[in-house]
C-alpha positions in Angstrom: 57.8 16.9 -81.7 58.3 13.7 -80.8 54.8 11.7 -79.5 54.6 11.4 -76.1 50.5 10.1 -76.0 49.7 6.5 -76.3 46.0 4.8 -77.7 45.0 4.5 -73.9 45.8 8.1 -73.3 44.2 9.5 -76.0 41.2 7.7 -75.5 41.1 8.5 -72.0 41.5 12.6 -73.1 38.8 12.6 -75.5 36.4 10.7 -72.6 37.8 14.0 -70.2 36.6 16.3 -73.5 33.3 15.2 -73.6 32.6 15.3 -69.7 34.2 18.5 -69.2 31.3 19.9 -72.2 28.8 18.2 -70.2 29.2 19.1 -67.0 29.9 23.2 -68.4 26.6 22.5 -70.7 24.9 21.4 -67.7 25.9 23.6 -64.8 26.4 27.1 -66.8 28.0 30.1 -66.3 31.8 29.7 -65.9 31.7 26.1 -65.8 30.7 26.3 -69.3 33.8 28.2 -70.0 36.2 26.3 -68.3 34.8 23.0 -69.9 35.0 24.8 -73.2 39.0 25.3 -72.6 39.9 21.9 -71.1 37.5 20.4 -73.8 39.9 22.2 -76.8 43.1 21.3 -74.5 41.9 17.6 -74.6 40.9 17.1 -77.9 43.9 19.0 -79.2 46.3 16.8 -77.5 44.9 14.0 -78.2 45.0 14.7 -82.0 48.5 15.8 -82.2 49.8 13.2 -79.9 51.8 15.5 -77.9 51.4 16.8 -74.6 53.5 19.7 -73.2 53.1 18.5 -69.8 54.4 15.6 -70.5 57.8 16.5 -72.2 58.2 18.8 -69.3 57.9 16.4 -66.5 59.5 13.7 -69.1 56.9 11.2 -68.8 55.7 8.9 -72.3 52.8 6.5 -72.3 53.1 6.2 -76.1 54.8 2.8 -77.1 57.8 2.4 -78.9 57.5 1.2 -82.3 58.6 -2.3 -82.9 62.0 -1.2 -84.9 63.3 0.6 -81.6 62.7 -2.5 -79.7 64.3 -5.2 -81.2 67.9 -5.5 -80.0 71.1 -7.4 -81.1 70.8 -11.1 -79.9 73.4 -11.5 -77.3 75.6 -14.1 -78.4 75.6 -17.7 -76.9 78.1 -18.2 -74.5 80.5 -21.2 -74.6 80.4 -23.8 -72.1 83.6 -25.0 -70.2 84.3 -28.3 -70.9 
């Protein structure tokens, strides 16, 4: 599995987490519940780095590391004289 969650994104997921506990923690009942899964769903992805969604709809907010973005140096073109 290739990473498809940035820093940004993760930090924004475990933020979701925590809110999603609270507002199930405060409110009850099925709330609770349904906090309790997007809480896991969340902090899972987060971890991993990996969202399914993501590599479904093909979308990457993880940045490329700085091998895969250096390119050749185009060379200098000559100058009519």
């Amino acid at each position: 599995m290739t990473k498809n969650i940035g820093t940004t994104d993760k930090i924004i997921r475990v933020i979701v987490g925590i809110a999603a506990l609270a507002a199930g923690y405060f409110v009850g009942g099925w709330v609770l519940y349904a906090g309790i899964v997007v809480a896991i769903a969340m902090f899972v992805t987060a971890a991993i780095g990996w969202c399914g969604l993501y590599a479904l709809f093909g979308w990457n907010t993880c940045p490329m590391k700085t091998e895969e973005k250096k390119e050749e140096p185009a060379a200098p073109a000559e100058t009519p004289k």
